[in-house]
C-alpha positions in Angstrom: 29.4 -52.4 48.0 25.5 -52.0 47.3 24.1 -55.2 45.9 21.4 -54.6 43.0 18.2 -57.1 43.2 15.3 -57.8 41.6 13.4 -60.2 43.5 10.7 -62.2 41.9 7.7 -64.2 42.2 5.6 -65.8 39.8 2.9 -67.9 40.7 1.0 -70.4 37.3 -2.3 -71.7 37.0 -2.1 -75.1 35.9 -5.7 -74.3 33.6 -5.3 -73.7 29.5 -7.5 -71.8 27.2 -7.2 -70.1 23.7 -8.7 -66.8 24.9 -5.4 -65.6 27.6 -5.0 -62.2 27.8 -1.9 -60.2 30.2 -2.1 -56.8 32.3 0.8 -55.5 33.5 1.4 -52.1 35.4 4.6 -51.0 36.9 4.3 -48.5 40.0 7.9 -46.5 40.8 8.7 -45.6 44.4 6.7 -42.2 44.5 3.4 -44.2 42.9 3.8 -46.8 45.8 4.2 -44.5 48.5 1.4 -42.4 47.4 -0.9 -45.7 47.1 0.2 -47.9 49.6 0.1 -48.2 53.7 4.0 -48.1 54.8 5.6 -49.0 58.5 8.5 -47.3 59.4 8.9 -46.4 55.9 9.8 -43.4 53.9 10.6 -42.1 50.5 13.9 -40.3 49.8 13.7 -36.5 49.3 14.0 -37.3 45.5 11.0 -39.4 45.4 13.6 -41.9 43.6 13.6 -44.7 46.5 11.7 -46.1 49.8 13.9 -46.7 52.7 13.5 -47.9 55.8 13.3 -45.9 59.1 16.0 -45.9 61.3 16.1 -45.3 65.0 14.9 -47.9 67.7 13.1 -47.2 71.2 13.6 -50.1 73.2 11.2 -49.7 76.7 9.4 -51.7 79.1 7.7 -48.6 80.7 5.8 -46.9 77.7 2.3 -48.5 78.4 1.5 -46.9 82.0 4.0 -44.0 81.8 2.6 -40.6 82.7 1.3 -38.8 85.4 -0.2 -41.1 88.4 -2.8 -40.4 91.5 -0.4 -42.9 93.5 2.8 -42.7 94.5 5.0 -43.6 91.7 8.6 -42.5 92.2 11.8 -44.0 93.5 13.9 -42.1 96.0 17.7 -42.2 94.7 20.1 -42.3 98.1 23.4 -43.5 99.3 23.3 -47.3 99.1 20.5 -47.7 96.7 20.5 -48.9 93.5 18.0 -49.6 90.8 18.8 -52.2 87.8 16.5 -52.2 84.2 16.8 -55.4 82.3 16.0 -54.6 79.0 16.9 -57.0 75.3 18.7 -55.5 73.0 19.3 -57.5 69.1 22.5 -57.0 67.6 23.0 -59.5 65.1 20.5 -60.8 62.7 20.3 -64.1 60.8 19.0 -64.5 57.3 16.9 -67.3 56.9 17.7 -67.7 53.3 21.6 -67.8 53.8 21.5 -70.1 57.0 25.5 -71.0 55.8 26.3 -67.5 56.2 27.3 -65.5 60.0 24.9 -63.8 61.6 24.9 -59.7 60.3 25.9 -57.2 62.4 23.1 -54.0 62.6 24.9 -52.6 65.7 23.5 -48.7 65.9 25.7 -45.7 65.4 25.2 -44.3 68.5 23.1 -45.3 71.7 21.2 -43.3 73.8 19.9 -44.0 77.3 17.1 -42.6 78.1 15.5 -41.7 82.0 12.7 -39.7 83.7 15.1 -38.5 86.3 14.6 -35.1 88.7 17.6 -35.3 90.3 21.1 -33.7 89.2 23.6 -36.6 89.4 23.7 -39.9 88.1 26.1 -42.8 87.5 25.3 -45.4 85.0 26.7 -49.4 85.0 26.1 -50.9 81.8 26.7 -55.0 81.7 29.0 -54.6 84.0 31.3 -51.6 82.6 31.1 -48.2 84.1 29.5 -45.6 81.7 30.5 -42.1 81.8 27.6 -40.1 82.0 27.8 -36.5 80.4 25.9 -33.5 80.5 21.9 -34.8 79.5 19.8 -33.3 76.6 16.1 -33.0 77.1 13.7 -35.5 75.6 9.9 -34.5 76.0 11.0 -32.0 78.6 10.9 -34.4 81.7 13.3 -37.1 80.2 17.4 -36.8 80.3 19.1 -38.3 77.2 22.9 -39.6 77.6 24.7 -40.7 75.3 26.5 -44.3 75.8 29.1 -46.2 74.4 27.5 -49.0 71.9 30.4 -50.6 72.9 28.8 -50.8 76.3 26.1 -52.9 74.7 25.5 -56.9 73.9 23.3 -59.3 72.1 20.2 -60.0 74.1 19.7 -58.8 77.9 21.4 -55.9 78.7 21.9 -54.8 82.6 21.7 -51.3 83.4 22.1 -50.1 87.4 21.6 -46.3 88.1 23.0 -44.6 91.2 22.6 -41.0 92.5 20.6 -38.6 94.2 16.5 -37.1 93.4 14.1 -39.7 92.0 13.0 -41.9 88.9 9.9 -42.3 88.2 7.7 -45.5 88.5 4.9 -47.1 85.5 2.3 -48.6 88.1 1.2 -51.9 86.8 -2.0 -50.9 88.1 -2.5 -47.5 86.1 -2.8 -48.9 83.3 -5.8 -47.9 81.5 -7.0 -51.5 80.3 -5.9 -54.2 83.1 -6.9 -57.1 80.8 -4.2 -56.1 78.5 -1.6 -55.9 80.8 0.5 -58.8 79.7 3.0 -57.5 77.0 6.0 -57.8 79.7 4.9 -61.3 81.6 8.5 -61.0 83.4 9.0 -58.1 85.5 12.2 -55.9 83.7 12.9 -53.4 86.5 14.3 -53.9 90.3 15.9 -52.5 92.9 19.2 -53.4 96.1 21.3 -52.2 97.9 24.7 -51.6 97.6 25.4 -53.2 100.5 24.4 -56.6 99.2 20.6 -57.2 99.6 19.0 -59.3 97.1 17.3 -57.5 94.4 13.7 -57.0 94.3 10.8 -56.7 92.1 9.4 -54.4 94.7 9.6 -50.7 94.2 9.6 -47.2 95.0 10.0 -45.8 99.0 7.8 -48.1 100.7 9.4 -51.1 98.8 5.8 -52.0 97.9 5.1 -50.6 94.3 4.9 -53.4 91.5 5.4 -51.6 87.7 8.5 -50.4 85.6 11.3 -47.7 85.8 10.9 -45.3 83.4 14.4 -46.1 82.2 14.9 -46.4 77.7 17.2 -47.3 75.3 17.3 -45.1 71.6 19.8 -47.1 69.0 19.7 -44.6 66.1 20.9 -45.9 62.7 19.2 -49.2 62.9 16.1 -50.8 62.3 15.5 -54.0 62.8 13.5 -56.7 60.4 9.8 -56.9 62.4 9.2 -53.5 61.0 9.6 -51.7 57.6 6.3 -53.3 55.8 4.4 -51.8 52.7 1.3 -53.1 51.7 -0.1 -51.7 48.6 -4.5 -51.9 47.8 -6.2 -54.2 46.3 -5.6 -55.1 42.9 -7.8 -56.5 40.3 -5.4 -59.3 38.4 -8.2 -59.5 35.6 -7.9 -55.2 35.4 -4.7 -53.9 36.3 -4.7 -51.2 34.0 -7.9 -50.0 35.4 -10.3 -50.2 32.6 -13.6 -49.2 33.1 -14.8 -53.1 34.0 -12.5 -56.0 34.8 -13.0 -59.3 32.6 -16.3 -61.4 33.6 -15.3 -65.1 34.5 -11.8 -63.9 34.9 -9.6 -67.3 35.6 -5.8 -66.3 36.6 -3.3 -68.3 34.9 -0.3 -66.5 36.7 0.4 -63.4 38.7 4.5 -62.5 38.9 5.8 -59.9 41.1 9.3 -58.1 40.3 10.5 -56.1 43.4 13.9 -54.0 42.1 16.3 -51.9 44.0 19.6 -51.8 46.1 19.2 -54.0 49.4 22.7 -53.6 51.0 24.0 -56.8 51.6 21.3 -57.1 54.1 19.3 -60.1 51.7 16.3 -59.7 50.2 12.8 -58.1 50.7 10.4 -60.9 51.4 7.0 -60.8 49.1 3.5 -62.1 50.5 0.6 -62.1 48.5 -2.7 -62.7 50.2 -6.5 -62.8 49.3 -8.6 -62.5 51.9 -12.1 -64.1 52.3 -14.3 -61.2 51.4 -12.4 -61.1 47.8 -14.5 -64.9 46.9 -11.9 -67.4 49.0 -13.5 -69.6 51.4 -10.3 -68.7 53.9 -7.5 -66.5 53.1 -4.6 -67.4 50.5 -1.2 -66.3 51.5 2.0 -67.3 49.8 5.3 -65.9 50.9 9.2 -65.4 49.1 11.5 -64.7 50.8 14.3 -65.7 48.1 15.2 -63.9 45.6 13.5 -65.8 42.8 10.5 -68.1 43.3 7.8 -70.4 40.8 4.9 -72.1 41.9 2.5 -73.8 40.5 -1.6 -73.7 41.2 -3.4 -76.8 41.4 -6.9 -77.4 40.6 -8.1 -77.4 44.2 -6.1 -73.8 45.1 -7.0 -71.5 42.0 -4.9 -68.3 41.9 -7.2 -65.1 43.1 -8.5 -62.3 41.1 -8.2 -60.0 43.6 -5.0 -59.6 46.1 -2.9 -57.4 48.2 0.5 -57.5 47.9 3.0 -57.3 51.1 6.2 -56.4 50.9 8.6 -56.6 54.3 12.0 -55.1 54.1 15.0 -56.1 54.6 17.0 -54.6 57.9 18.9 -51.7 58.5 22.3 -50.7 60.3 24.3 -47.8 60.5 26.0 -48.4 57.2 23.8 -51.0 54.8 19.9 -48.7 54.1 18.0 -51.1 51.4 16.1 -49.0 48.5 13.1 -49.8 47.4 13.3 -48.6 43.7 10.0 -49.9 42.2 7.6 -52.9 41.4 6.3 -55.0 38.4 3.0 -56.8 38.6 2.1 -58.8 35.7 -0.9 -61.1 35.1 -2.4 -64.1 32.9 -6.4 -64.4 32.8 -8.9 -66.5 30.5 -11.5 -64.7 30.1 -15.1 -65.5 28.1 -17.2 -63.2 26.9 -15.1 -60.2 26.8 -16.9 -57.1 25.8 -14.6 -54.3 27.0 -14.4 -53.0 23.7 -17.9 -51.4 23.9 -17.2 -49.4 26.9 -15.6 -46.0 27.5 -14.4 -44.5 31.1 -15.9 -41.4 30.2 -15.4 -40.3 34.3 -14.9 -41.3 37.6 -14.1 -40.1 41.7 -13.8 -43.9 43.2 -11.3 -43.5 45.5 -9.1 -46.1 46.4 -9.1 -47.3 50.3 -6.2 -47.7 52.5 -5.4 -51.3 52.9 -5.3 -53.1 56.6 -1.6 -53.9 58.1 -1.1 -54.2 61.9 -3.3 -53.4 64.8 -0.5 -50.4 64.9 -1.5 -49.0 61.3 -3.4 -45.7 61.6 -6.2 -47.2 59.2 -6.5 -49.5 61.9 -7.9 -47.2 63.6 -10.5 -48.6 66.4 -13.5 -45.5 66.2 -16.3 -45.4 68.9 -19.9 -47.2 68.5 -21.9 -43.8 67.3 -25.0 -46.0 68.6 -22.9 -46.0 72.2 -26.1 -45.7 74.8 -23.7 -43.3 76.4 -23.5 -40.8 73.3 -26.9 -40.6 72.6 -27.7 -40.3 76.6 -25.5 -37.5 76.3 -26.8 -36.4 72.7 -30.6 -36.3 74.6 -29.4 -35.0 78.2 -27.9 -32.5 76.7 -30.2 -31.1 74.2 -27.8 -31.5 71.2 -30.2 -31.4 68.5 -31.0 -28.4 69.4 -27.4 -27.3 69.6 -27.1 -27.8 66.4 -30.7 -26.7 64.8 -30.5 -24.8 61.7 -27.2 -26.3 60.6 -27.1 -27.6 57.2 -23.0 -28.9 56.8 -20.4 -30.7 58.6 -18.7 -28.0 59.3 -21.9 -25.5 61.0 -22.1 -28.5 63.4 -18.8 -28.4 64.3 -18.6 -24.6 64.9 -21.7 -24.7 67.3 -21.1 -27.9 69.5 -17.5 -26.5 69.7 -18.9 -23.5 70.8 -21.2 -25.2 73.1 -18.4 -27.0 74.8 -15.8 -24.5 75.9 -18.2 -22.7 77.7 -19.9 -25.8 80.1 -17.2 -24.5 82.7 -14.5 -22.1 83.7 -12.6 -24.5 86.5 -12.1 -28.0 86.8 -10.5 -30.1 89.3 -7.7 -31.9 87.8 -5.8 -31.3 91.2 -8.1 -33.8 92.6 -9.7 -36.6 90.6 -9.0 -36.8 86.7 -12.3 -38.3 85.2 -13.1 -40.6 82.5 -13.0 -40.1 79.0 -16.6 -39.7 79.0 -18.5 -36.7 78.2 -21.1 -37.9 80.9 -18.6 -38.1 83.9 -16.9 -35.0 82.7 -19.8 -33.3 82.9 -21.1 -34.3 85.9 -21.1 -32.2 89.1 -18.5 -32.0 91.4 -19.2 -31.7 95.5 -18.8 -27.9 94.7 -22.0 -27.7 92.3 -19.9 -27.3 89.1 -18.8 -29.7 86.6 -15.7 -32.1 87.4 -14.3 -30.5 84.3 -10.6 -30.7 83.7 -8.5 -28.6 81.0 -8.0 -28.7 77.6 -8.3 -32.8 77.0 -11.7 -32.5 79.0 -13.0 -29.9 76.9 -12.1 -31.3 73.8 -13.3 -35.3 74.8 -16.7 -33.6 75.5 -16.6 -31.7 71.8 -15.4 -35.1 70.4 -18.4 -37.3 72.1 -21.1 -34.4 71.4 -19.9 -34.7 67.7 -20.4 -38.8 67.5 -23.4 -38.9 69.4 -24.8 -36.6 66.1 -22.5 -39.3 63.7 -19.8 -37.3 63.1 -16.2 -38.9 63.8 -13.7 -37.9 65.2 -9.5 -38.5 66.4 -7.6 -37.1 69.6 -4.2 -35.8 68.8 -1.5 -34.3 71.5 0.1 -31.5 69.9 3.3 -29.8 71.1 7.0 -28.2 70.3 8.9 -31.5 70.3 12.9 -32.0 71.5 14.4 -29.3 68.6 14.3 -26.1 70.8 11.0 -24.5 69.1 10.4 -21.9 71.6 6.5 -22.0 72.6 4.4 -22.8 75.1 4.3 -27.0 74.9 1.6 -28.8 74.9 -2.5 -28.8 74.2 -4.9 -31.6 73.8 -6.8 -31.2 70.7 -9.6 -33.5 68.4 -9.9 -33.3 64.4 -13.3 -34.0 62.8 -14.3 -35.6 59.9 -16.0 -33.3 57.4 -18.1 -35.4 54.3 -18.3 -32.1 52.6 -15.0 -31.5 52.4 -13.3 -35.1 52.6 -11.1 -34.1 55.4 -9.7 -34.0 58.8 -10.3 -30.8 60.3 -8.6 -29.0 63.7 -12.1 -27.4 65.5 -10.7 -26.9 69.4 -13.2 -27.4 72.0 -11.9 -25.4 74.3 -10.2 -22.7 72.7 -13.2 -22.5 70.3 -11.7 -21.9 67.0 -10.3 -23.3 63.5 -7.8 -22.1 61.5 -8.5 -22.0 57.5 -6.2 -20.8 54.5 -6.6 -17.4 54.3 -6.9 -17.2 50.5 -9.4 -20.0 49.7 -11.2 -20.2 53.3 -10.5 -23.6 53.4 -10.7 -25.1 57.0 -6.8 -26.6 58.0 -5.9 -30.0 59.4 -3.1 -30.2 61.9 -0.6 -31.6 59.3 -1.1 -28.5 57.3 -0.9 -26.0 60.2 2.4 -28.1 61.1 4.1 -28.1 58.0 3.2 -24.3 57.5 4.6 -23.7 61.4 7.6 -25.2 60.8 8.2 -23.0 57.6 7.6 -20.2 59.5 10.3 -21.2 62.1 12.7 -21.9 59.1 12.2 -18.3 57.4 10.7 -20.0 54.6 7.5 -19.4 52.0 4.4 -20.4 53.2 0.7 -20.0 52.7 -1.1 -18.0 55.2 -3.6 -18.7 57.6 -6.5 -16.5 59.8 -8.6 -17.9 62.8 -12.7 -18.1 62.8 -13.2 -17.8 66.0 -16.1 -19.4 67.4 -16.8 -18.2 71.4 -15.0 -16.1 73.7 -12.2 -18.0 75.1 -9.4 -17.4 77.3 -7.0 -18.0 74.3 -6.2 -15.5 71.1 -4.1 -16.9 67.7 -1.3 -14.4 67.4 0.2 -16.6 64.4 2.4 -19.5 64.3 5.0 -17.7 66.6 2.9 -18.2 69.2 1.0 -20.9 70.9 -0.2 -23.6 70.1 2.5 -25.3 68.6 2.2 -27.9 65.9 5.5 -29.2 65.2 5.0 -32.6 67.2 1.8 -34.4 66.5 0.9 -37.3 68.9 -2.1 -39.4 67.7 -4.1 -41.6 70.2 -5.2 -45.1 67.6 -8.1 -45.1 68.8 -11.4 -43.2 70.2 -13.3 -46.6 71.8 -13.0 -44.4 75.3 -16.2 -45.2 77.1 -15.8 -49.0 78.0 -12.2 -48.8 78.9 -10.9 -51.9 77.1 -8.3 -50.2 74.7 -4.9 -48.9 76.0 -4.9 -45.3 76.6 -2.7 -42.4 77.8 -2.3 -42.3 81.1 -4.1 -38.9 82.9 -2.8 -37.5 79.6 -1.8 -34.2 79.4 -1.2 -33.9 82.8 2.9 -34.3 83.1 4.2 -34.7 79.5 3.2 -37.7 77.0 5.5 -40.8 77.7 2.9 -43.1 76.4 4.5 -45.3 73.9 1.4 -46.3 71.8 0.8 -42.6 70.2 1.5 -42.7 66.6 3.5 -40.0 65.7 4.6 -38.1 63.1 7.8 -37.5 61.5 10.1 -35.8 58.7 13.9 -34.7 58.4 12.5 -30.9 59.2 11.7 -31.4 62.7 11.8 -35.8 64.0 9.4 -37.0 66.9 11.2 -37.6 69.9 13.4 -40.6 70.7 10.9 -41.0 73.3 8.4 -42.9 70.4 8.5 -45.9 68.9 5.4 -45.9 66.1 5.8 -43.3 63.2 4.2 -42.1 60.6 6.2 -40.5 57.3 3.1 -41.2 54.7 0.8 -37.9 54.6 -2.0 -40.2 53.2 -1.5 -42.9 56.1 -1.3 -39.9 59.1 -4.6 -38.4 57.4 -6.1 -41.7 56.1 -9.7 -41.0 54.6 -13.2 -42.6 56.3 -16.4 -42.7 55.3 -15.3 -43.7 51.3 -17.0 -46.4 49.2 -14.7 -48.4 46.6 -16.6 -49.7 43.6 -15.5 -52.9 41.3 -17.0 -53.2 38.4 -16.9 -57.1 36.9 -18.5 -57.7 33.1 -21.7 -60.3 33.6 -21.5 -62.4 30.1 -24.4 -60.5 28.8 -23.2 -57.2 27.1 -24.2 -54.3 28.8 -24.7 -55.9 32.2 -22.1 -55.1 34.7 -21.7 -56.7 38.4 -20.6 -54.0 41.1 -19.4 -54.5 44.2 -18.5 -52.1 46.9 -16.1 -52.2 49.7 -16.2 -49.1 52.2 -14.3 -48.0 55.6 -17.2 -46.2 57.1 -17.2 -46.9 61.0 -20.5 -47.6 62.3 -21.8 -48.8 58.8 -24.8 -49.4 58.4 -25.8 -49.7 55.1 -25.0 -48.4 51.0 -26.9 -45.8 48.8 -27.4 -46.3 45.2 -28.2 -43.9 42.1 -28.3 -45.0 38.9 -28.1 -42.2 36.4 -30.8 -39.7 37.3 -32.7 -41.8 39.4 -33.6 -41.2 43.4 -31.2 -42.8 45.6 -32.3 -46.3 46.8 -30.8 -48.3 50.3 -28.8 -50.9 49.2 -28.4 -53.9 52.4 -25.8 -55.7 50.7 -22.8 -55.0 49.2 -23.2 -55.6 45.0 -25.9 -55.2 42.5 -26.2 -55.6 39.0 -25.8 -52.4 36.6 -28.0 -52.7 33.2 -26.5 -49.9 30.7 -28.2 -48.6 28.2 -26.8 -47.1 24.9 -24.7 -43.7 25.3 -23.7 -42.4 28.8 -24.2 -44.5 32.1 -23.5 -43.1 35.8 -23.7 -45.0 39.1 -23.4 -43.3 42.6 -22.5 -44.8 46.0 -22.4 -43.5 49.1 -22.0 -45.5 52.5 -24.2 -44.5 55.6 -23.6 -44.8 59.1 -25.8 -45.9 61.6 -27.1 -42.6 62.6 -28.2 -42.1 59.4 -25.2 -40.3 58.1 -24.0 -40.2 54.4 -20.3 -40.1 53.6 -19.0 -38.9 50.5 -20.2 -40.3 47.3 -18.3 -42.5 44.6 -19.2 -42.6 41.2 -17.8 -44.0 37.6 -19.5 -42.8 34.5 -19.0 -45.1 31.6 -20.3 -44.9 27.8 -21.5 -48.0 26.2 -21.7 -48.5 22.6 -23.4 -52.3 22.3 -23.5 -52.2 18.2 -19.5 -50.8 18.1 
């Protein structure tokens, strides 16, 4: 039977005025998702409730999978036998009913998962002889077999493997960024004998490779309590219903949270509630409930904050209990002086609100390349880029020429023998043969990518192919979007097929979640809006339609773009045998799921393409009528500094990050825009208020 909650937490000021005033605003399921940053989240086809993700990839591999230089594979013969140690959780206790058993979230079924060329295999689970069917493909180089769950326990779980071809090997030492190397301190994979030899840390033919069989587990129907978070913006407690200007002096008497849907049996969500320092607070204030119903009261010394983020973290999941998130309450106290709200007007406004931070896995978190990097803007100058792009007068013009520019800087590269940098430079540079080092369709496009930061535009790399559901088209191309100010979007410009693809009816250039989600229609016989290519250079590539290469329907996102000093993980030799990196972020929907073979995805369009380059404004009341305190927040990589205009005024640099806005009678506008440190605008923010000081 489904339990219905409402989980609550009210937090009091301990201050008292005569002049208290409450805000409340209640946000369902679809207004959350739409606002909020979610992990391993998603909202039910009816928009009615948020759920949790289900599905868990359990690997020791994923951080130096892929294709390797060295040798990296283990011969399977008579008398060998290779064993993966890998920790599988069961059972989960609820900290808030420590009386009660521990909860069963064993998975529905259980998949194990190996990068395997051979054509038999036996399996030994804990012990237990596992019949091993016929595989399904996962990412075209993996097997899938189903297990037992049966076959599974609480904690450590031995697997041995016997049979004939060979598994491959993650290299400890191919892994992109040695000084982060340390997720696994206890080796996880080994390998005997049959015949009794000890077992040994030491792999592959030689018996002298150190690194990880590519051996997985996939439990689907369960999802376990370290993910499922939702973190919704900032919020104003002094302006929740987002007048034009939030109270001046605003003093929070109480801030209470109500949290309502069905959580299974599976306890409650638990509700954190944080300020961090930028918002005014010396450090950050956090308070946590993880019961169902919580009070607190605020001493003198901790004052409750104006301005909070609220986190919510969901209970787990199993094959049988899936909590609903239904919707939330947030209600506020605040003394205010001075209150002259009465005088204004919102008359307009485009101040766009700015995804929120989460975990280092969040998309928003996004690490970007310095555009200052000494390397871009040697390759900027080496290169002649400014005059690449002379004559240009939008985002997009730039794009077209340095895309043109850079599937033409070769016609062969030599991939077979060295697999360069991700660094325009090295790509560029000449092989012993006279002609660029090159590479394919990854080298092409981290050159396009690098030539469009060294001029300050940004950019993302994303792996696109046909997924594990049978979509019949040539898998697999290494692509970049680019950040267009114009057009406050991501947009698909290939460097080495030198084209973009935009709506056919309003010209609009596409983004890859747009080209997916029309692909897949296609595929499905279903409506869908169609699409023509401008194509920018001769290439060895033509668009036939979304029949036909590329293929969209599985989009793998690289978190970052910090390439040239090596510290960040990164694929390995990506694109070179399949993409059995674990730390893409992927997407995912019921019409076509990412592979079993990834752990991090992403159901939110507005957290897959999360917006840069944005200033937020807040807008305070000073005491004095008609004098307003605004402050900005951006997410503008590279910042540098703010642009102000006031009304009809020339736009003025800004160093900090508020000013002070004197209205005058009638119809007042103020304009931000954030700059970069190559001198690039992003898109403006405005709010246009009427002020009537004798109403």
């Amino acid at each position: 039977m489904k339990l219905s909650a409402a989980v609550v937490l009210t937090l009091v000021s301990l201050a008292c005025t005569t002049n208290v005033r409450a805000d409340e605003i209640t946000l369902t399921a679809k207004e959350m998702f739409s606002r909020a940053t979610p992990l391993n989240l998603r909202l039910s086809a009816d928009g009615e409730a948020i759920g949790r993700l289900t599905g868990e990839l359990i690997e020791t591999d994923g951080n130096a999978a892929g294709y390797s230089y060295k040798p990296n594979e283990e011969v399977l013969a008579d008398g060998i036998v290779i064993e993966k140690e890998l920790r599988v959780r069961l059972t989960i206790h609820n900290k808030a009913l420590v009386q009660v058993a521990p909860t069963d979230v064993r998975p529905s079924r259980a998949y194990l998962l190996v990068g395997h060329t051979g054509k038999s295999m036996s399996a030994e689970i804990n012990g237990q002889q596992v019949p091993l069917g016929e595989p399904a493909k996962a990412g075209n180089y993996w097997k899938r077999f189903e297990v037992p769950v049966s076959a599974l326990k609480d904690g450590l779980n031995s697997i041995k493997l016997r049979g004939d071809g060979k598994i491959w090997i993650a290299r400890n030492d191919d892994h992109a960024a040695d000084d982060v190397w340390k997720q696994f301190v206890e080796p996880s994979s080994f390998k005997f004998s049959s015949g009794g030899s000890p077992r040994s840390t030491k792999l592959g033919k030689n018996n002298d490779i150190e690194g990880e069989y590519y051996v997985r587990l996939y439990l689907e129907g369960t999802a376990h309590v370290s993910s499922g978070l939702f973190l919704l913006p900032m919020l104003d407690a002094a302006n929740l219903a987002g007048k034009p200007t939030a109270s001046p002096n605003a003093k929070v008497k109480s801030i209470r949270i109500k949290v309502t849907g069905d959580w299974g049996g599976l306890g409650s969500p638990a509700i954190i509630l944080r300020a961090p320092p930028q918002t005014g607070h010396s450090k950050e204030f956090e308070f946590r409930a993880d019961e169902s119903e919580m009070n607190l009261l605020a001493t003198s010394s901790k004052p409750l904050p104006q301005y909070f983020r609220i986190q919510l973290q969901m209970p787990s999941a199993d094959a049988t209990h899936h909590p609903q998130l239904k919707s939330i309450t947030i209600a506020t106290e605040i003394e205010a002086a001075g209150n002259w709200s009465d005088k204004l007007t919102l008359a307009a406004a485009h101040n766009p609100e700015l995804p929120e931070s989460l975990l280092p896995v969040a998309p928003h978190e996004f690490q970007f390349e310095r555009l200052d990097h000494p390397r871009l803007q040697q390759l900027r100058k080496e290169y002649q880029l400014d005059e690449v792009v002379k004559g240009c007068t939008t985002d997009l013009q730039r794009m077209e020429k340095l895309a043109a520019w850079s599937s033409q800087l070769w016609a062969k590269g030599h991939l077979s023998e060295i697999y360069p940098k991700w660094d325009a430079l090295e790509i560029l540079k000449n092989h012993s043969d006279g002609t660029p080092i090159g590479g394919f369709c990854q080298q092409y496009n981290i050159v396009f990518l690098q030539a469009c930061e060294s001029l300050g535009m940004v950019g993302r790399c994303v792996s696109i192919g046909a997924g594990d559901h049978g979509l019949k088209i040539r898998s697999g191309h290494e692509v970049v979007e680019i950040w267009s100010n114009e057009l406050s979007k991501w947009i698909y410009v290939d460097g080495q097929a030198a084209w973009y693809l935009v709506d056919k009816e309003t010209r609009e250039p596409l983004d890859l979640l747009e080209l997916r989600a029309r692909q897949v229609a296609h595929f499905q016989e279903k409506p869908y809006r169609a699409a023509e290519v401008v194509v920018l250079a001769k290439s060895p590539y033509e668009w036939k339609g979304f029949g036909e290469f590329p293929a969209f329907t599985e989009l793998r996102m690289i978190p970052h773009t910090q390439f040239l000093d090596g510290k960040l993980p990164m694929p390995l030799n990506q694109g070179m045998r399949g993409w059995f990196w674990t730390g893409h972020r992927v997407w995912t929907d019921d019409l076509y799921p990412a592979s079993v073979l990834y752990s991090h995805r992403i159901t939110s369009p507005r957290d897959w393409n999360f917006p840069i380059n944005q200033t937020h404004l807040w807008l305070e009341q000073k005491e004095k009528p008609g004098e307003v305190d605004v402050r900005l927040t951006h997410n503008m990589p590279s910042f540098e500094h703010f642009v102000v205009q006031i009304d009809g005024e020339a736009e003025r640099s800004l160093k900090g990050n508020d000013l002070t806005w004197s209205l005058k009678p009638g119809e007042n506008r103020v304009q931000v825009r954030a700059v970069n440190k190559l001198g690039i605008a992003g898109p403006p923010s405005w709010i246009k208020v009427a002020f009537k000081p004798g109403s």
